[in-house]
Each structure stands twice: as C-alpha cells, then as structure tokens.
N, C-alpha and C positions, 0 to 999 in steps of 0.2 A: 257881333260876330260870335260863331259858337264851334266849338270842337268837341266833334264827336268820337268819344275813346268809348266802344262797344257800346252799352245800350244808355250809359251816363253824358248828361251835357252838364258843361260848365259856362255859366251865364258871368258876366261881370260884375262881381260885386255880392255875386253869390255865395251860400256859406256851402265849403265843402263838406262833401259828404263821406262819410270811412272808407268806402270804398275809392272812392280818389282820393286820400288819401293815400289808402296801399296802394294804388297804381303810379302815386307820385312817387313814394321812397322806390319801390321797385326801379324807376326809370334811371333816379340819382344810383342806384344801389349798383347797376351797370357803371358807372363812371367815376364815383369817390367812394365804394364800398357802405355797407349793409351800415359798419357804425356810424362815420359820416352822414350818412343818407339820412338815420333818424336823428342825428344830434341836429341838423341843418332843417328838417321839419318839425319837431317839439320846438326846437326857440321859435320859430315862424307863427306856430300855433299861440305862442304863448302870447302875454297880454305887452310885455314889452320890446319882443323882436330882434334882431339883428339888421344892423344896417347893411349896405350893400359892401361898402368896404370892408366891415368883417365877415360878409359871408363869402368874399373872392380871397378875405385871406386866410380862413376854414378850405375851403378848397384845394387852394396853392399847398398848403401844406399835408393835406391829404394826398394830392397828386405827386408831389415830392415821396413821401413817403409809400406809397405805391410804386413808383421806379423802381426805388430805393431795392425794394423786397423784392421786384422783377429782378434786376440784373443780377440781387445776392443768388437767386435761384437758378438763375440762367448759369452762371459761374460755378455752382457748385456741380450743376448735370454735367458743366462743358468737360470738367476735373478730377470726375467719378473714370474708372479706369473698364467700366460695365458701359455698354450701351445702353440708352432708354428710348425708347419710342412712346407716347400716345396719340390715341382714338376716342373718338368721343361715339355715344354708343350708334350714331351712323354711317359709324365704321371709317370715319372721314380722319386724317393724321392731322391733328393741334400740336404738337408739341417732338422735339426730339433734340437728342446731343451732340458736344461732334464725336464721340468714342463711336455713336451707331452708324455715323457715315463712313466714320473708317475703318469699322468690321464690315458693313455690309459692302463696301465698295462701292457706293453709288456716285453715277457722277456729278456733274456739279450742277444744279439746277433740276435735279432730278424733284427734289423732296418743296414741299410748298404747301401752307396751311389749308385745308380742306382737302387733300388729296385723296381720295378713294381708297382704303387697305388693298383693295382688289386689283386695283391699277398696280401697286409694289408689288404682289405675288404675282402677275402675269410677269411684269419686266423678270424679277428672278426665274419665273419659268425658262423665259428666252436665254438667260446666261446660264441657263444649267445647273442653279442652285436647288431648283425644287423641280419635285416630278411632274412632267406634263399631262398625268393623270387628271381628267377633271373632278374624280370623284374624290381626289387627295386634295385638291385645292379646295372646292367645296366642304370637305372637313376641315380644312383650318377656318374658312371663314365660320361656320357653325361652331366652333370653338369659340370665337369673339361674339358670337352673339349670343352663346348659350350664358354667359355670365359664369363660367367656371375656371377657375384654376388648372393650369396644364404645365408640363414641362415636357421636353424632348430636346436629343441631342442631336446636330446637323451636320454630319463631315459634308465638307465639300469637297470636291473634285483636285483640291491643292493642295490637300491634307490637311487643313485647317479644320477643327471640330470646335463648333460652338454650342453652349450648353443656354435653349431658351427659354425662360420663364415668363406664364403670363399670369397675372393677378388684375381681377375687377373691382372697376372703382365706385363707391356710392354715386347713384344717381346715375350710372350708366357710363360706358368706355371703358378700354384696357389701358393698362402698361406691361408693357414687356420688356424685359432686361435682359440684357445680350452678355455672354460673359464668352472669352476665348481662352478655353480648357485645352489648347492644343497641347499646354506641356504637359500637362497632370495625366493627357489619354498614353502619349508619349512614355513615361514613368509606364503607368499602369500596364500597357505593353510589354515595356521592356522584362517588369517583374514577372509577367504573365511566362514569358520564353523563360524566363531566370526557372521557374517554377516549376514549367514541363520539362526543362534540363535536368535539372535537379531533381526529379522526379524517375527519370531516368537515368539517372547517374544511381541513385538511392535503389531502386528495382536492383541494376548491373550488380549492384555492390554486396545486397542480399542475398541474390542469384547465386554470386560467387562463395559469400560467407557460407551459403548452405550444402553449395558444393565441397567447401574443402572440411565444413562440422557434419556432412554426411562419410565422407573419407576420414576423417578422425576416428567418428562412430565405429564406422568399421576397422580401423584398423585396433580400435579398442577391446570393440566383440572379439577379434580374433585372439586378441594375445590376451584376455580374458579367456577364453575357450583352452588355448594352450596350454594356458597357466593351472586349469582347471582339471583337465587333462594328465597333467604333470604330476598332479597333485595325488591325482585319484590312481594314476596307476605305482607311486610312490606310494599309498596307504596299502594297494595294494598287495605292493610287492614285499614290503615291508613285513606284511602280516604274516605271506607266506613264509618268508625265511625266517622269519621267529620260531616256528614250527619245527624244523629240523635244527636248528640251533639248540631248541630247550634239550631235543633227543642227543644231542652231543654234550650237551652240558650233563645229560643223566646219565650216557657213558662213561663220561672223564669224570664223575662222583665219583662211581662203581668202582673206577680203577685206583684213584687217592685213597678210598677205607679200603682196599685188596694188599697195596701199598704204604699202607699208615706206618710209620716208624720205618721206613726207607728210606737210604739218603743216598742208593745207586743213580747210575744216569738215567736208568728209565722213568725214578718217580722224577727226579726234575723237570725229565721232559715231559710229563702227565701235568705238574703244575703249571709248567709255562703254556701249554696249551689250554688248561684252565683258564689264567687271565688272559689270554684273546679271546677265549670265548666270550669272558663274564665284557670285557670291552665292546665284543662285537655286540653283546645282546642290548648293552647302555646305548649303544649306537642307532640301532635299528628301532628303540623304543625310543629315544629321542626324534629320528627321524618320522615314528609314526603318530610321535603326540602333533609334529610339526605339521603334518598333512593334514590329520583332522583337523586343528584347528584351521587352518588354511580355506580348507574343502567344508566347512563347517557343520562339520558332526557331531560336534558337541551343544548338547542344549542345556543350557546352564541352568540350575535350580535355585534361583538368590531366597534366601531366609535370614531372622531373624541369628545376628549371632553376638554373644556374650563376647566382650572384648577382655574380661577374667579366666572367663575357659578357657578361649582361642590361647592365649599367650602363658596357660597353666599347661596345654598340651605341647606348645613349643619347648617350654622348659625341659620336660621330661625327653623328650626326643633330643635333645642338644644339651644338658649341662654335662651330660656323662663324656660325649665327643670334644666340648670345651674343654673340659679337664685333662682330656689326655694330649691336649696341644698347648698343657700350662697357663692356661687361659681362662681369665674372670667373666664369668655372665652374667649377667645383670636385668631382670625383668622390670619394668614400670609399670602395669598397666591401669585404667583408667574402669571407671563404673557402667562405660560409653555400651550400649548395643546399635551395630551395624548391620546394613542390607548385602550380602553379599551372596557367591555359591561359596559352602563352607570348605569343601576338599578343592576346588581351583585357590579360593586365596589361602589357604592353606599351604599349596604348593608354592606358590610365590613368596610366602616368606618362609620356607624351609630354604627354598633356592636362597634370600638375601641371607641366611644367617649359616648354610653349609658355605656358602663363598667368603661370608665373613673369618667364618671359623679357620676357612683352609688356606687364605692368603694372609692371615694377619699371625704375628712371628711373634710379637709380645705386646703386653697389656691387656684389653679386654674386647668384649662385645657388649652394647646395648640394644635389649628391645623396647622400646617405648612409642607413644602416639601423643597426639598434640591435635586438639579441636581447631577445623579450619571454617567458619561458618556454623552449616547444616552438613560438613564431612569431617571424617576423621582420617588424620594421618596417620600411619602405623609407617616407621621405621627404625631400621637396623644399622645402627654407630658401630664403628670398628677404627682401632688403632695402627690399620696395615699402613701398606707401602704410599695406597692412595692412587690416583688416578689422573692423568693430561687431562688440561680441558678438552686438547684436541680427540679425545679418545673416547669420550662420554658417548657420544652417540653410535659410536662405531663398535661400542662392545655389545650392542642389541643386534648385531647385524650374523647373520650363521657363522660356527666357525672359524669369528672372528677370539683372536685372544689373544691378550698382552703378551710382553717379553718377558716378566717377572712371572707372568702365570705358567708360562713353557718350562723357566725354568723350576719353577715350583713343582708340575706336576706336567710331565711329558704326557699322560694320557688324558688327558681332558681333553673332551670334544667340540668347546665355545657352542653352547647350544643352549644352557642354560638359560640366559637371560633371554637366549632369543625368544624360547617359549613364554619364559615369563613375559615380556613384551606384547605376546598375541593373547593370553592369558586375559592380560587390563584390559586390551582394547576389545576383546571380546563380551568382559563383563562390564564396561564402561568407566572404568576406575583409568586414573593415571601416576603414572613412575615418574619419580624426580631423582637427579644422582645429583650431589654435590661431593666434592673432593680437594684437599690440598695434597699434592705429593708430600711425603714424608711424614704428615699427619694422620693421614686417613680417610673413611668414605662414609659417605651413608646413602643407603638404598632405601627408599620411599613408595606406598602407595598410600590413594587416598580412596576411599568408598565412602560411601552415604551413609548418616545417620539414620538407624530404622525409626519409619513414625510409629504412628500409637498403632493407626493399623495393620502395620506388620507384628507389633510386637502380640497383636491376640490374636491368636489361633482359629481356624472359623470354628472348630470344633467349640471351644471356650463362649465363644460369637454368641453361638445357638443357643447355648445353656443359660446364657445371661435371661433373669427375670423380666420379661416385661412389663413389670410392674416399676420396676427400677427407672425405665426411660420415661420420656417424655413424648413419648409415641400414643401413648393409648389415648382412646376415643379421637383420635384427630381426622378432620375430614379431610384424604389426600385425591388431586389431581393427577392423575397422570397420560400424559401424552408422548404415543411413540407409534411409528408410522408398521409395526411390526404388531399383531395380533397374539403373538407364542411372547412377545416380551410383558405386555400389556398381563396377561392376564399368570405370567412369574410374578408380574407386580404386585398384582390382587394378592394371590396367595402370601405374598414376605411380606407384604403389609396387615394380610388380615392375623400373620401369628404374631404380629408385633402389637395388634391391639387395636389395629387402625381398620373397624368394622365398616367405615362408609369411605369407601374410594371411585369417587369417578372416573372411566375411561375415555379416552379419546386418540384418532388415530390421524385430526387432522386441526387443523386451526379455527376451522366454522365449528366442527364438533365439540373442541373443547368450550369454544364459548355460546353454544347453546347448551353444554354441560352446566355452566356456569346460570345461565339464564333460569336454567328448569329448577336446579337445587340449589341456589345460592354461593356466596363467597367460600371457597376451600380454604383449609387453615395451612396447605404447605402445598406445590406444586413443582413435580418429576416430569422437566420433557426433555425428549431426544431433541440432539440440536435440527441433524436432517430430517425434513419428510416430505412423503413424494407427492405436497401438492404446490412444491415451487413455494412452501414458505420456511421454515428453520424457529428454532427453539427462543430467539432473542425478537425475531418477530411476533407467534405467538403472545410473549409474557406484555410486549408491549400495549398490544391489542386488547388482553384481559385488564391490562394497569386503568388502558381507555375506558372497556365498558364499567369498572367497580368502581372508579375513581381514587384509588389506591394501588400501592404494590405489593404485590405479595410476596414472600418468602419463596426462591425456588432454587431449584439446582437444575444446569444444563447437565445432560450426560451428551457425551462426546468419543468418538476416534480419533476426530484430530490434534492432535498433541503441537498444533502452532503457538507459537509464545502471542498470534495477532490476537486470535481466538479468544486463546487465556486473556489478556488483558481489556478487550472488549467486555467479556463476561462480568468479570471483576470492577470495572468501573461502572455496569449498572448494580451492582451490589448482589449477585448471584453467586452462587457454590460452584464448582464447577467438579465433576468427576470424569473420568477417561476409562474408557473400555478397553476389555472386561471388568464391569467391578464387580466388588467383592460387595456380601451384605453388609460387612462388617462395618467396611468405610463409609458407605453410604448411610450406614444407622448412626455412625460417629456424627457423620457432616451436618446430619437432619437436626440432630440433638443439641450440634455446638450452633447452630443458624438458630433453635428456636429460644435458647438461653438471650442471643442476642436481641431479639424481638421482641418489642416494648409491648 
C-alpha cells in the first residue's frame, strides 16, 4: 500500500527521504509543537529509538504542557481590562477576550472561530456603530489588509468613546486592542470648557484692567498738566513781581541814606517797610527757585569737585556768622573729589549749616564727610534742640516748620529744605536726617565719587601724547549702524595712532572686514543696528569665524542694569552715550593692559 503526499511515495520498509522527513515533523509540529516534533523524529532516526511507551509519554507531556500555556494565555486576555480581537491575514476572527465582547456589545453567540471581519463591520453597521458608508467600510477592511498600523477614536451613539488600535502580526493577521477612554474624553472636556471660561473670564478682566489704567492714565495726564500749569504760571508770576519789588526796594534805600541818623517816626516807618520788603523778595525767590525746579528749568552742570575747596569756601562764608551766634565750627574735610553741579550742592549745604547755625543756641557745628562705597557723604552736626522722629519727613514739605523754629525766628518761610530736597532729587544725590531731641541733628547728602574720567579735562584728554598710550599702530574695528559716527571713529582713532581701522555698518560687513584684512587687535560696536542684529551678536559671530575672542567694547544708550550685566559676563567694556574720547581712550587702554 502506498501514500501519496505530493510528488513523494513512501514504500514499506523504505528509507526516508529529507523531504518526508520535513513533511513528517511539519505534521507532528501541528499537534505537539516544532520542539517536540524534532525531539520525537531525531530519536526515531537514531540507531537506538524510542519505544512506543516512551513516545506516548513524550507526547502526554507535551500535550499537558500545551494546555498548560493555553489556558495561562486565555486567562491573562480574559483579565486585561483592554479588549483584544484577532485575524488571521483572511481576515477570518481566531482569537478574542471577554473585555472585547463587553465593549463591543455583542451578543452571545455572535463571535465564532473563522468568522469573516466583514461579517462584524456589517452587524455594527446595523446597530449604528459604524457608518453605512460603503466606502468607510471598505477602508477599514483595506486597513487589515494593507498590513499597517492604525489608530482611531469611535464615540458611539451612548457616549461611550473607544480609543482603537491595530498592529500586524508576523506572518500575516491583526490584533486590535480596544481601550474605553470614555472618562479621560470626559476630563478632557471638562478642562476644554474649564479653558474657554477662563479664557474669558481673563479677556473680561483685562478688558476691565485696561479700562480703569486708561482712567488712571488720564486722570494722571490731567493733574500732571495742572500741576504744570501751576507751576509755570507761579515761575511766572513770580518773576514779574520781583521786578517792581526790586524798584521799591530801591526807593526805600533812597529814603534810609535821605534819613540816616533819624530816629523820628517816619524813618521807622521807612525801616519797617524795608523788612517786608527784604521778606517779600526772600519769599518770591524762594517761590521762584521752587517752580523751576518743579517745571524743570534748571539743567544741572555736574563736574569735577574738590572736597578741600568745596568745604574751604563754606568755612569762609559761615565761620564769621558762627562766631556771632558764640558758636564753634569745625571743618573735616577729606582728599575725596566728587561728581556733582558745584553752585546747586553748594546751595544745599549752605542751607544744612545756615539752619545749623540759626537753630542751635550752644556748643558747635560740624562739617564733615564719611566714604560710603563709590559715594561720599558730606554732612552737617549740630548741638541744637534736635528733631521728632515724627517730623523728619515733614520738614521737606513747603512751609512746613517747627514750634522752636517760630519761635526762634517768626519770619522764616519753611522753604529751605523743601528746595534742598528738589535740589537732590534733581541732581540724583540723596538727604538723610537723623536726630535726638535735646542732643541735636545732622543733615546729610550723598554724591558720587568722580572717576578718572571725570577728573581730566577733554581739554587735558587732547594734549595727552600719543606716544604715551597704548593705542598706536593698532588695527581697530569698528561697527556702528550710523556712517557720521563711523567715520568720527576713523578720525579719533587715526590722532590716537591707530592708522589701519576697519569700518562696518552691519554684521556681514564687519565680518567680511574681517575676512579681507585679518584679525583686528581691538573692536568698537554700537550695540543697535538696523539689520535686526546688536553688538553681542556681532562679536559672537567674529569669536566664530577667528576661533578667538577679541577685545571689544559695546557702546550703548541703554543704561539697563540687564544689558550691563549681560555685556560684562562675556568679558566686554561697556560705555553709554554720549561718550566722551576720554573715557573711551581710558577703557581701550585699561582692556589692552589686561590682554595676554
């Protein structure tokens, strides 16, 4: 008898051939598995065999252990909280859990090994899960056939939204995993409204904020406008009455020498009307320093000032007035030079040391200063009556003035300090008062120590040798988005010595400057220019193409501390417009001492 499997017969007794050989484990390899199947035909083959009772119980144990791994697989699908389905690639359903009968709803008896994929998408057609589009159903089945990965989300008609995923398996067929995302769309939702509320709540809010900082604005302009107003026709008026005042003042002279050695009632009444006049004029020129500074008509001159002269011309002006009030003055001063305008701080501390002089009854006055940092403090100790805490700030205010100052001197017009006070804030300096009653006060400002480059002169500047710097022959870059600045460059650089200077007006220019003539020994750029790059990007750019950095100095108007501090941590100069050549000769000089 003979059986024929394809184009091979097996005779009895015949030796097998390789190829029934593979067609025999293939057969076993369906029923005890690929390892079984060859462990079960190598002994067979071999010369001493396996009897039959060990090859039923090689079997039994293989088939045991095949359940075994069945039901652990079936149990873990059945306990996954995802639905699974599979296909084999004829589209036919092998395999599924029970999480996907109880997402999908199917009824009972629905689902059965070989079943058509396309038979399930019609049934859902019918219940209204999927579109009865045929061209939508014909793309999902093209989807399982194309062997591609897909996802897509499905609400259903119940509100239920399922998020599906399919992935292809070697050798052909899908799985697909079913997950029910209804609370997480739910969530998502909810924040979604949360969002466009808030969204509109945040508009309303803005809306509103802008409304009432537009109503601020204006109510600011206006009493800004007022205030300005007030001021300029106070300078004004001010000015004019000064005018016929002086001419009454030069009447009532005329009449006191007409009258000198009269002691009748008319000269009395010639002097008493002298002092309101000399009162009124204190009055109206106090009023009128108050408006300029105010309306701000004064343009302060800050310079260089010796803190030996300043406090050598106070002496002169006040020891003579100290003496006649029995009163010790006392000057300290310091070797310090200050930045200041020399007749405004001037005036500020005549003011602390005539109020000294005139409220303090016994002991002395001190002028002295005390280094604070990079400023110096210049003030005025006095042994008067002294000061309420409560009162300290209320004596800068107009017209304000103590009970001991009334009665000390019934015409003082509290005006003093208030000028001093616009005085500081004008030139940037600040007043400090400390005071014990019954001990006394001291009135304080503080100004800037002057740098080197204030302390020389540009005149001085100019004359300086250029032999002396460290300028000469040095090849300078400079970039600045302004052609009148560029070529002031050229010229203070070529008296300084510095015959070969590149210009540039942009970031490409400076660095095909750089390309055409080589590495520059120092580099001047303006931080802005108008092609949308800046001075920190530039130097960046050249650091790239030379593979070094170079020595530079940003010039600037912005005076932001961000600026400043950015510059400074790449190791750059930095100078603020207008400079002066001075300073910028100074910075070139102390940058190139640094430079290995």
């Amino acid at each position: 008898m003979t059986t024929h499997l394809g184009l091979a017969e097996i005779l009895p007794g015949a030796l097998a051939t390789p190829e029934t050989i593979q067609f025999g484990e293939r057969l076993l390899a369906g029923s005890i598995g690929s390892a079984s199947a060859r462990t079960v035909l190598s002994t067979a083959l071999s010369h001493t065999g396996l009897g039959p009772e060990a090859v039923m119980e090689l079997l039994d144990q293989t088939s045991q252990a095949v359940q075994f791994n069945r039901e652990l697989l079936e149990s873990t699908l059945d306990n996954m909280s995802q639905g699974v389905s599979v296909v084999d690639r004829g589209l036919r359903l092998v395999g599924w859990n029970r999480r996907y009968v109880e997402l999908m709803n199917y009824p009972e008896g629905t689902l059965y090994i070989g079943k058509p994929i396309a038979d399930l998408i019609q049934l859902n057609v019918r219940r209204g899960l999927v579109s009865d589009d045929k061209s939508e159903i014909q793309k999902r089945l093209e989807h399982l056939r194309s062997g591609q990965n897909y996802r897509y989300e499905r609400p259903w008609p119940s509100g239920k939204v399922l998020e599906i995923r399919g992935n292809p398996m070697p050798g052909g067929g899908y799985v697909t995993t079913f997950t029910d995302i209804t609370h997480f769309k739910d969530i998502e939702n909810e924040l979604q409204v949360i969002n466009e509320t808030l969204e509109q709540r945040v508009q309303q809010r803005t809306l509103e904020l802008s409304e009432a900082n537009a109503e601020l604005e204006k109510a600011r302009l206006t009493a800004e406008e007022a205030n300005l107003s007030k001021t300029r026709f106070l300078a004004a008026a001010s000015h004019d009455l000064l005018q016929p005042m002086n001419a009454a003042s030069l009447f009532v002279s005329i009449l006191r020498q007409q009258q000198e050695g009269s002691d009748d009632e008319q000269s009395r009444l010639v002097k008493r009307i002298d002092r309101s006049l000399k009162a009124s004029e204190q009055l109206l020129s106090a009023l009128l320093d108050i408006s300029k500074l105010d309306s701000g008509m004064y343009d302060p001159e800050p310079e260089a000032i010796s803190i030996p002269e300043l406090f050598e011309q106070l002496r002169r002006r006040f020891k003579a007035l100290a003496g006649s009030h029995n009163l010790v003055l006392r000057i300290h001063p310091t070797e310090h030079v200050i930045f200041s305008d020399r007749n405004l701080l001037y005036r500020i501390l005549q003011n602390f040391l005539a109020n000294a002089i005139h409220y303090t009854e016994t002991g002395g006055v001190l002028l002295g200063c005390r280094l604070r940092g990079e400023h110096l403090q210049i003030s005025v100790w006095d042994t008067g009556v002294g000061i309420e805490d409560s009162e300290v700030k209320a004596i800068f205010q107009e017209f304000h003035r103590l009970d001991y100052a009334r009665r000390l001197d019934e015409k003082g017009l509290g005006l003093g300090l208030a000028i001093c006070d616009r005085i500081a804030r004008m030139l940037g300096h600040q007043i400090d008062v400390s005071s014990r009653p019954g001990h006394g006060s001291c009135f304080s400002v503080t100004a800037p120590i002057a740098s080197d480059d204030h302390l020389l002169a540009p005149e001085r500047a100019d004359a300086v040798q250029v032999e002396s710097s460290q300028l000469k022959n040095l090849v300078v870059l400079c970039v600045d988005n302004e052609p009148d600045i560029l070529e002031a460059m050229n010229l203070l650089l070529d008296r300084w010595g510095c015959p070969s200077v590149m210009l540039a007006e942009t970031q490409a220019q400076a660095a095909q400057q750089v390309l055409m003539h080589g590495n520059p020994d120092f580099v001047l750029v303006d931080y802005h220019l108008n092609d949308q790059s800046n001075g920190l990007r530039v130097m960046e750019h050249l650091d790239d193409i030379l593979g070094t950095q170079l020595p530079a100095i940003v010039i600037t108007a912005d005076r932001s501390k961000t600026l400043e501090e950015r510059v400074k941590a790449k190791g750059y100069g930095l100078l603020r417009k207008p400079i002066r050549p001075a300073a910028l000769r100074a910075l070139m000089n102390n940058m190139l001492k640094k430079t290995p």
